[in-house]
N, C-alpha and C positions, 0 to 999 in steps of 0.2 A: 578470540577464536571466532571465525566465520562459519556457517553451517547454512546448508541450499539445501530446503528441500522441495521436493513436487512433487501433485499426483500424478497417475499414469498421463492423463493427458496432455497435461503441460510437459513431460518427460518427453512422451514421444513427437510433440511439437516444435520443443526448443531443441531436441540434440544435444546436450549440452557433452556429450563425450564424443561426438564424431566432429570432425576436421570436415568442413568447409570451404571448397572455394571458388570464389570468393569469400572473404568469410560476411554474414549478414550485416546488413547495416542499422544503425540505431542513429532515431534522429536525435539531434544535439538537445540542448537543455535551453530552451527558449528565453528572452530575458523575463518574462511573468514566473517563470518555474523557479531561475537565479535570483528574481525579488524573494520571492517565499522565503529562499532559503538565506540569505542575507539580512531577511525580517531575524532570523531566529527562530527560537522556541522560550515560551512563554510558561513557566509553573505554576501551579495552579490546585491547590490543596492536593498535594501527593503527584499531580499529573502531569507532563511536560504533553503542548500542543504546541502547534504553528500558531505562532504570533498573529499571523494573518489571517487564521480561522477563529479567534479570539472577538465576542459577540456575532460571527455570523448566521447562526439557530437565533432566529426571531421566536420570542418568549422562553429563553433557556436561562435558569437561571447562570447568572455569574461565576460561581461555585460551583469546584466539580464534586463535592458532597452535591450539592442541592440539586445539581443536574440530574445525579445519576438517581434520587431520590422523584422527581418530577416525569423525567422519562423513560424510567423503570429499566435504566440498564442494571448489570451485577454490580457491578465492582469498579475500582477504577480503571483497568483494562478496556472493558467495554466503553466505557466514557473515550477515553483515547482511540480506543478502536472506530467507533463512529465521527468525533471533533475532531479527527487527523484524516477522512477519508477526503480523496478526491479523483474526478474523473482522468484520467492520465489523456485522453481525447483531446481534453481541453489545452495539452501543454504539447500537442504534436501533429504534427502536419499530417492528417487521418483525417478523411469525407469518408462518414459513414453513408449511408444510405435510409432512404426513409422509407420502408414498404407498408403501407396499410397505417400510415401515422405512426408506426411502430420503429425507433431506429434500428438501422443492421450494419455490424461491423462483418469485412469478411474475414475468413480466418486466418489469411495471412494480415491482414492489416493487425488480429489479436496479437499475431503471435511477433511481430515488429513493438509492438504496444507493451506483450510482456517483455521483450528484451529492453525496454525504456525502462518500464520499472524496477528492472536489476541497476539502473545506473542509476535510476533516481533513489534506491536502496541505498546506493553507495555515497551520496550523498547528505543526506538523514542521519547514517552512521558517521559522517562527519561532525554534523551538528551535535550531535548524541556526543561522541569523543571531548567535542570545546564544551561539554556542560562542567562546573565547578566539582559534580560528582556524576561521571558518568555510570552509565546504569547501563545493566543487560536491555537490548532493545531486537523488537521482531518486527519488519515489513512483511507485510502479506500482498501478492498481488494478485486479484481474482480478474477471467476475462470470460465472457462469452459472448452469445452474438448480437448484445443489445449495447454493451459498456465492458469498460476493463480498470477497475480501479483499485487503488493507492492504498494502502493505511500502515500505519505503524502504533503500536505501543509497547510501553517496559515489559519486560519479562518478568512478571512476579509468578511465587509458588500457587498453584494449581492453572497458571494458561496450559494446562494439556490439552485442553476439548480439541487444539486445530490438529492434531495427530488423528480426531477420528474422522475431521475433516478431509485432511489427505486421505484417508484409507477406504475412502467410497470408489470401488473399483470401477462401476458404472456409470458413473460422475462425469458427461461429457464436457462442463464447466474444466477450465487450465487453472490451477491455483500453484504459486509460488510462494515458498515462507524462506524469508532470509534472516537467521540468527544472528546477531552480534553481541558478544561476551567479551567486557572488557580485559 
């Protein structure tokens, strides 16, 4: 079972029930994005990560016990929720802007950016499906006007917190969660 959900802002950004047209365009999936995901994913005491984010945290332990013990995440969620994150910028033809040293995405360039990350969702849940035991998995995609990034981890019992995530009404940040239950 598939499940899309998003805050107000990402709602009234994407459209996702009005007809379009043309309908929006999403840039393709770069050969750097197709390596990732041709890398794999890599297990790793309880956790599935990208092969290719495997030793990138200079001084992180090896273990994702040790990690999340070292860098004070909870649980293994959060371990995957951080070692799976990446900038989606970096995988699509987007010039942000740089005002005051500060980067700036506009917000349509976000919301072209979230529409990438529902495709690069769907490709994750690919990987996720060829694992030996696939497992319920969550993409999350956050954007606002600095970055627009990536992450995914398993769905184990108590990932509720991002339900209070979504429900901040005033929250001008776009957030995107994509469930997959096999």
């Amino acid at each position: 079972m598939l499940t899309i959900r998003m805050n107000e802002a990402a709602a009234s950004a994407l459209r996702p029930l009005t007809t379009v047209d043309p309908p929006p365009t999403v840039p393709d999936l770069g050969q750097e994005l197709r390596d990732k995901f041709a890398e794999g994913l890599t297990y790793n005491d309880g956790a599935w990560i990208f092969t290719e984010h495997v030793g990138q945290w200079v001084g992180m332990p090896a273990s994702a016990s040790a990690a999340i013990a070292k860098m004070g995440w909870k649980d293994l969620s959060g371990y995957e929720w951080n070692v799976n994150a990446f900038h989606l910028k970096d995988y699509a033809p987007i010039h942000g802007e740089n005002l005051d040293g500060r980067p700036r995405i506009s917000h349509e360039d976000q919301v072209v950016l979230m529409r990438f990350g529902l495709v690069v969702a769907d490709n994750v849940f690919g990987l996720v499906r060829a694992l030996p035991e696939p497992a319920p998995a969550r993409c999350v995609i956050g954007a606002n006007d600095t970055c627009v990034v990536f992450r995914f981890h398993q769905i184990r019992t108590g990932d509720e917190w991002i339900d209070d995530v979504l429900k901040k009404p005033d929250d001008p940040d776009m957030m995107a969660v994509v469930d997959r239950h096999p």
